[in-house]
N, C-alpha and C positions, 0 to 999 in steps of 0.2 A: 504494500500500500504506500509504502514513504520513497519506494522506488517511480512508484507514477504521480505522486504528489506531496512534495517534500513539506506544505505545510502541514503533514498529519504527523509531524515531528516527535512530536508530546505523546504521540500513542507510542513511539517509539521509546523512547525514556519513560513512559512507563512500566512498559511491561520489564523492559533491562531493571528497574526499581524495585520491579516484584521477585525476579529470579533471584539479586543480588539478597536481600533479604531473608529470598528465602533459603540462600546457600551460607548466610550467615548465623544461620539458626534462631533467627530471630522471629519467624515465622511457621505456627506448626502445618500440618499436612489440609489440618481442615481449613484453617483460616486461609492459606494457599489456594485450595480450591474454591474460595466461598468471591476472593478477591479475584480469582481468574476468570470465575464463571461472569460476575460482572463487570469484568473488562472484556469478554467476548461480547455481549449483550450492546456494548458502545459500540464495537468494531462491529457487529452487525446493524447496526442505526445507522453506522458514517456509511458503508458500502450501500445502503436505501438512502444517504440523503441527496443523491447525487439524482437517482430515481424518481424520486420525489417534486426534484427541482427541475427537473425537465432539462437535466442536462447529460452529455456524456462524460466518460471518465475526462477527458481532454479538455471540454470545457469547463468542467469542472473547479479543474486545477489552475486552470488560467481565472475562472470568477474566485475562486480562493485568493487566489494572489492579490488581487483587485480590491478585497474586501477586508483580507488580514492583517494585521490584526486591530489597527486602530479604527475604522471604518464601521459608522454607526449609519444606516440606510432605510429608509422609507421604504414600503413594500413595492412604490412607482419607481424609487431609485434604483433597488435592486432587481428590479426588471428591464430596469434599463443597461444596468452590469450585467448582465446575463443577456442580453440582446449584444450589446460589446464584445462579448466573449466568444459569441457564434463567431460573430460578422469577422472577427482580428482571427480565429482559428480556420475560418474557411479561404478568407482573404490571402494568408499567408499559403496555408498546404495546395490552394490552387492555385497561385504564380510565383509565389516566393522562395518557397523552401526547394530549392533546385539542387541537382546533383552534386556535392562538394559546396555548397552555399555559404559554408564556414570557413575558407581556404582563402576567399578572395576579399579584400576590403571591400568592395564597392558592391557584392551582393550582402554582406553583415551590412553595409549601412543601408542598402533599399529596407532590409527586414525591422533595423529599428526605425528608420522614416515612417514606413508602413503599421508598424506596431501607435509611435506617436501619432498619426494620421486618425489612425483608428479610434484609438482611445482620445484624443481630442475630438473629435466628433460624436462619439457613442456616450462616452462616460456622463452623470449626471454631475451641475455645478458645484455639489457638496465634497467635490475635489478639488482641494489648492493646488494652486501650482508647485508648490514643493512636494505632496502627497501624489499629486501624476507624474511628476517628473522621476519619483524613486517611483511610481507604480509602472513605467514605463523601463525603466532599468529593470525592476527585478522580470518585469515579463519577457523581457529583451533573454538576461541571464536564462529563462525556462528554457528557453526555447532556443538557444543555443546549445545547451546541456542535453537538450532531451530530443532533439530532431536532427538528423545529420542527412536528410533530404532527401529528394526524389521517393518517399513514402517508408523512408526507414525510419522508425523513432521507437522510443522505450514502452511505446501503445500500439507496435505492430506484432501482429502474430506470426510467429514465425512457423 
């Protein structure tokens, strides 16, 4: 899960909190189970919330990024983040993200042009310009990390 969307961090260092603990003997066998059973219970809520929202895993992770963690939104705002988040992930994977697209300066800078274009347009005004400016880097960052183009990316099936 934190390999397709690294904001789910926290479920990450959680569970590493639980094992640690419980290899420190600090935790007996039931209590172990009882905290395990309710952290499956969250990991199956985050894997429907994505569901729920009417998004895929991919945009997902792109309206995660958009909204985390300072980002307090109106239900018209955050439909509007989530309209952003198609339009910048379809925008991108149909002209952008091209074979080697990471190799060459001036195809990284169409993508972040592209990426600001986008989210200057889509995002709703309850974004400063210093909060889309870093929303626009870290999106920039995803998607350099997680796409290396022409339809390969860490959400393709192999």
């Amino acid at each position: 899960m934190v390999k397709l969307n690294r904001t789910r961090i926290d479920f990450l260092e959680e569970f590493q909190k639980m094992i640690d603990e419980y290899n420190a003997g600090s935790s007996n066998v039931e209590a172990f189970f009882a905290k395990l059973t309710a952290f499956t219970k969250k990991l199956n809520e985050e894997e429907r919330r994505g569901i729920a929202a009417q998004l895929t895993e991919e945009e997902l992770v792109i309206f995660d990024l958009l909204t985390k963690p300072e980002m307090t939104l109106t239900a018209t705002e955050e439909a509007e983040v989530k309209k952003a988040a198609k339009a910048l992930l379809a925008k991108l994977k149909a002209e952008k993200l091209v074979l080697d697209w990471r190799k060459q300066q001036t195809t990284r800078a169409m993508v972040f042009t592209t990426i600001k274009d986008i989210l200057d347009q889509n995002l709703p005004r309850a974004y400063s310009k210093e909060v889309y400016e870093k929303k626009c880097d870290t999106v920039y960052q995803h998607f350099y990390e997680a796409y290396k183009g022409q339809g390969q990316s860490v959400y393709a099936v192999n």
